[in-house]
N, C-alpha and C positions, 0 to 999 in steps of 0.2 A: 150668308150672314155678312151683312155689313164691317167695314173694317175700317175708322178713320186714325186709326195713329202712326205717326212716320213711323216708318221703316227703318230700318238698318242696310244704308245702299249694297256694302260690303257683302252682308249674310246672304241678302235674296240673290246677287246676281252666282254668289259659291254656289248658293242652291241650285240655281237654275243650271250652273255649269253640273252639276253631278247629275240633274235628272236628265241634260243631254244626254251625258255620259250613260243612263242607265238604259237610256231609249236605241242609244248607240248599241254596247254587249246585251240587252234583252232580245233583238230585232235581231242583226246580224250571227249571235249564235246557231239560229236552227239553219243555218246554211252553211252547206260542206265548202264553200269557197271562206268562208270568217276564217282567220289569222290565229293562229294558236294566242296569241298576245292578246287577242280579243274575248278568248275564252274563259271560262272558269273551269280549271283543270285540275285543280287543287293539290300542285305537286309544287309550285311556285307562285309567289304575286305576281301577277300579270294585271295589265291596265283593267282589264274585268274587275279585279279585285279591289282596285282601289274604291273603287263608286260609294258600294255600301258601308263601307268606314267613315266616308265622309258623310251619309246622309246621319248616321249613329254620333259621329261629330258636331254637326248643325244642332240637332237634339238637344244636345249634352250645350249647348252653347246659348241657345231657346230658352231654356229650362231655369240654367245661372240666372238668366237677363232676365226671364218675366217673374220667378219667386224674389228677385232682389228689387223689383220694382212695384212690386207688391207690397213688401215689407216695410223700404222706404218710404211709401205713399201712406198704408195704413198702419203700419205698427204689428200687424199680425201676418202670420203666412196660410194663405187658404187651404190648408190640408186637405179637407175633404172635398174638396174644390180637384184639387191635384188629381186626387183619389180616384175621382170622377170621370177627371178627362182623362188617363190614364186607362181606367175602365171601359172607357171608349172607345176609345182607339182597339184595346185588344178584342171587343165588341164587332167593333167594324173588321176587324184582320179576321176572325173565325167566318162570317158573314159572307166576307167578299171571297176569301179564297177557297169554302166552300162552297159558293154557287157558279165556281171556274171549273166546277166537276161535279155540279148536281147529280146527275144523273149515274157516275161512278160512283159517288157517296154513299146517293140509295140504295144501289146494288149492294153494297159491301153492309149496310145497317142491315138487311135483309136477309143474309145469307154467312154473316159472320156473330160472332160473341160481342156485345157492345165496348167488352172493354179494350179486345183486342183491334178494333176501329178508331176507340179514341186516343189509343198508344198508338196508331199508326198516323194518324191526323195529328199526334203533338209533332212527331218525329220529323214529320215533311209538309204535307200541305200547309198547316195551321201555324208554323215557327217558320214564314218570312220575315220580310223587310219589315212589314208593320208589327206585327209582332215583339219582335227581337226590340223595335225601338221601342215599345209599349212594356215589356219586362224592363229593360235596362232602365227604362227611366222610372220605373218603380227599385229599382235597386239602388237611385243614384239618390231617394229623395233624404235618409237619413242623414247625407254628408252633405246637400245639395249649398247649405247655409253655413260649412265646415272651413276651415282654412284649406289656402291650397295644399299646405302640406299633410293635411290629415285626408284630403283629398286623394293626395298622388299614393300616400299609405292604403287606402281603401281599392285603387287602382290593380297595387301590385301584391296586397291580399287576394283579392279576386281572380288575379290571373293564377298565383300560387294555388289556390283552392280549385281552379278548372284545371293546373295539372295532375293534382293526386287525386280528383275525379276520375281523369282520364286514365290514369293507371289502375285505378281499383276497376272501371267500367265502363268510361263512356265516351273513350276512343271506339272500342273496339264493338261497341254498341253501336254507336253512329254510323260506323262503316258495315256495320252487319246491313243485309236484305230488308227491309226496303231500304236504301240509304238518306242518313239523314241531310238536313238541309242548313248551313248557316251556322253550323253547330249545332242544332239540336234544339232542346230547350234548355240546355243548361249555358245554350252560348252566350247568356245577358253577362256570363261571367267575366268572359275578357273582350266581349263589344264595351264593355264599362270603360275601357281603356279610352280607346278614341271618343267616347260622348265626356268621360271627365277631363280631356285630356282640352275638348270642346270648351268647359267648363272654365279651363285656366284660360284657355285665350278670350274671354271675356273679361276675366279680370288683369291681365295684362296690356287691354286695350283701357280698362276703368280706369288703372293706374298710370298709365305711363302715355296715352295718347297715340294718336294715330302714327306718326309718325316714329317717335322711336319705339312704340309697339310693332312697328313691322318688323326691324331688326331684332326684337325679343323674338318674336312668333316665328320667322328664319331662323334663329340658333340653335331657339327649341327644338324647332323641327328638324332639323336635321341633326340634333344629338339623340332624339329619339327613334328617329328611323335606321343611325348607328346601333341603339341600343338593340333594336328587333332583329338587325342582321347579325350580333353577335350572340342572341338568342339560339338562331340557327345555326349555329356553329355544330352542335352535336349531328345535324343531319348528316353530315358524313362521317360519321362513324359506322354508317347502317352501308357505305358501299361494298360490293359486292365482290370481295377480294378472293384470294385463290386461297386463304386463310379460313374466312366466314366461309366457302365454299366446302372447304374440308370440313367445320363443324356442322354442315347440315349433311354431307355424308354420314355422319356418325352422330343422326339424330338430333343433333342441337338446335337446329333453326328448323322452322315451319316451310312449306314448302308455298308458290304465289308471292303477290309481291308485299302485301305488309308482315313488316320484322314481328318475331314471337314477341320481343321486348320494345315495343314502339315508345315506350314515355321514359323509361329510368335506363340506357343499354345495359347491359349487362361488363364486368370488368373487363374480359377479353375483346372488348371493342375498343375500350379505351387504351390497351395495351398494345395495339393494333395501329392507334391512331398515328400518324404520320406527321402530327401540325398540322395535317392542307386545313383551308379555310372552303365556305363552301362559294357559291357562285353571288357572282353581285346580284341585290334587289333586281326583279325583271327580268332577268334572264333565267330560264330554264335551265333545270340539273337533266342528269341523266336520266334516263327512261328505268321503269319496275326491275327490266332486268341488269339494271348495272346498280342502282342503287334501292333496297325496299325502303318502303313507303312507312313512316314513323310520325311520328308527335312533331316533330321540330323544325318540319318542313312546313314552308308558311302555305296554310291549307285554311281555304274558308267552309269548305265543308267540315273538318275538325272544329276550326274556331282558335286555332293553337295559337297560346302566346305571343310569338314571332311574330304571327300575318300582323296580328291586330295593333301589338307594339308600331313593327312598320310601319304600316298601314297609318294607324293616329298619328305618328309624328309627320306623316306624308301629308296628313290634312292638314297640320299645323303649317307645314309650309305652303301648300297652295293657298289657304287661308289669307298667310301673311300675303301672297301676290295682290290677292284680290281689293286688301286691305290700300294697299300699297297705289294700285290700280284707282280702282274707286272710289276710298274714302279722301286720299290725297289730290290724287289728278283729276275727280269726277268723271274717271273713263266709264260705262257700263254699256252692253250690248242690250237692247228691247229684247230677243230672244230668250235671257239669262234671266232679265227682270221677270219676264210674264211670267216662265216655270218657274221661280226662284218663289215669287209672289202669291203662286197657290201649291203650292209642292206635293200636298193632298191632293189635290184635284189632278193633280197632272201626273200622279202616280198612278190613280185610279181609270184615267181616260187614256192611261198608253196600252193597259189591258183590252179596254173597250175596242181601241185602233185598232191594235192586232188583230182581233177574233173578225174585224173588216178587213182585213189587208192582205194577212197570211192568207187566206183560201186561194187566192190568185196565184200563188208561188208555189213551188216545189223546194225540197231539199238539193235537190241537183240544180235550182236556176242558177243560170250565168249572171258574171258582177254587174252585167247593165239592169237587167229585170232587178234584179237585189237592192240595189242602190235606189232606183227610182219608186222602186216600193217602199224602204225606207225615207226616201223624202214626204213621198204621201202621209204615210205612218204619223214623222213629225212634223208634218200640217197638217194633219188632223188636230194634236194634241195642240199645238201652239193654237191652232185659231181658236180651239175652243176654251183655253186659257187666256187669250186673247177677250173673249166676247166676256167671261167672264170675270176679269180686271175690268173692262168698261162700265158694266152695273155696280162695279165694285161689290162683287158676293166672293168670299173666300170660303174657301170649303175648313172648316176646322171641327174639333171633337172636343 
């Protein structure tokens, strides 16, 4: 589909910077040389972690700028228009991430109860990246036209409602057999965070201009990736003390690494508590057996509060860089624009790469073979985002 209206220098080249980034932790994870930093471990934010916040960020930023340009232009906001592509999108997410396991699908329709197929396909396959931005952004559309601050109110309703979720069931849901992915399907709850969070740095750039919009979008973000880290504060309550230790001799605690009480602790933890704080963003806590594994540790397979807190206000300041970068100094890399440019497409063509590239590799390859499969990997995807910037066809829904 053709696409003639400028751009936004800013958005595409963020863009293009996170789908590096996802081409980066998607690629180098299946090899036992990747960096714990690089992984998704979901015991901590690690660089893995930030990627998908920001694409939930873009979205939530997309979304503000093209209903408000809608509205401005005609007077009306295309609802069922929204409805649509929305539609789509989760369309295309069922579609694609089902035919990455055709063939284990059919098994499983064949040989299993349909329902219990389509509760295991919500859980993991079917509730990624497209997905997850396909709910949220049907979640974001009632407030999409709201003030910021009935905005940031619906933000932190949403997260509030994913914790007493997760208490009645779907913590411990998610981390049941098979494990779930992204948070689940109920993670559009606090992905809401970073896509509305997307949504005010559009208006903070409407209002106040590139320039001292960076400084806004810098303050912000880093007040909010404060707030996510003090979010985490309760995760050390769950450490593994000679205390807690004695209460699971005498039955109180579950035995394995996630706590009986993972989302509300129980009062002998807090009576226990010491003040410590827990570990800076990025840096890894203790391992299962010094601390269990609970709600308040920033985890993307939960989806918990914390990460996604972090996490959004994280985007808010890479944002303001790029802002800062591009819209001011006209810096941008070609690399950043081509992914940035079709983000679709080049989400969908680093799958295609892969399924060429990994045969050639083992989990055991050494960092040279790794790396140079990796650069193949993203020449694959850039040239062919590349050819397809040139006809000017962007892949949209």
């Amino acid at each position: 589909m053709a696409e003639d209206r400028p751009r936004l220098l800013s958005l595409d080249q963020f863009r293009g910077y996170t789908i590096l980034g996802m081409l980066l932790v998607n690629f180098l994870g299946d090899y036992r040389i990747c960096p714990r930093w690089l992984r998704h471990t979901n015991d901590y934010c690690s660089y893995a972690d930030t990627i998908m916040p920001q694409f939930l960020f873009a979205a939530g930023f997309a979304l503000r700028l093209s209903v408000l340009r809608r509205w401005q232009r005609d007077g009306v906001v295309p609802w069922w228009r929204l409805l649509r592509r929305i539609g789509g999108l989760a369309v295309v997410a069922v579609l694609w991430y089902s035919l990455q396991d055709a063939a284990g699908l059919w098994e499983q329709f064949r040989t299993r109860p349909l329902s219990e197929v389509f509760l295991q396909q919500c859980k993991r396959q079917w509730f990624q990246t497209l997905m997850h931005i396909a709910a949220t952004s049907l979640w974001l559309l009632p407030v999409i036209l709201s003030s910021v601050r009935l905005r940031l109110c619906w933000a932190a309703g949403s997260g509030l409602l994913h914790v007493v979720l997760s208490w009645w069931f779907n913590f411990e849901w998610v981390h049941a057999a098979p494990r779930g992915i992204d948070g689940g399907p109920l993670g559009f709850l606090t992905w809401a965070i970073p896509a509305i969070l997307g949504t005010v740095a559009y208006d903070m750039l409407l209002v106040a201009g590139a320039q001292r919009g960076v400084v806004r979008l810098s303050v912000a973000g880093v007040g909010v990736m404060l707030l996510g880290w003090l979010l985490s504060v309760p995760t050390v309550l769950y450490d593994v003390s000679a205390g807690v230790l004695g209460q699971a001799s005498a039955g109180q605690e579950v035995s394995g690494p996630y706590a009986a009480d993972p989302v509300f602790p129980r009062a002998e933890r807090w009576r226990m508590w010491a003040g410590g704080l827990p570990e800076p963003p990025l840096v890894p806590p203790p391992g299962p057996d010094q601390r269990q594994l609970n709600y308040w540790m920033m985890s993307q397979r939960a989806g918990s509060l914390s990460y996604t807190t972090f996490a959004g206000g994280l985007s808010l300041l890479v944002f303001g860089g790029f802002v800062g970068a591009c819209d001011l100094r006209g810096w941008q890399l070609r690399l950043f624009g081509t992914l940035g440019a079709n983000s679709l497409a080049a989400y969908v063509l680093h799958d295609v790469a892969a399924w060429l590239v990994t045969p050639w590799l083992t989990r055991e390859s050494g960092l040279g073979a790794v790396v140079l499969g990796w650069l193949v990997f993203v020449g694959l995807v850039f040239g062919c985002c590349g050819l397809l910037q040139r006809k000017r066809w962007y892949l949209r829904v």
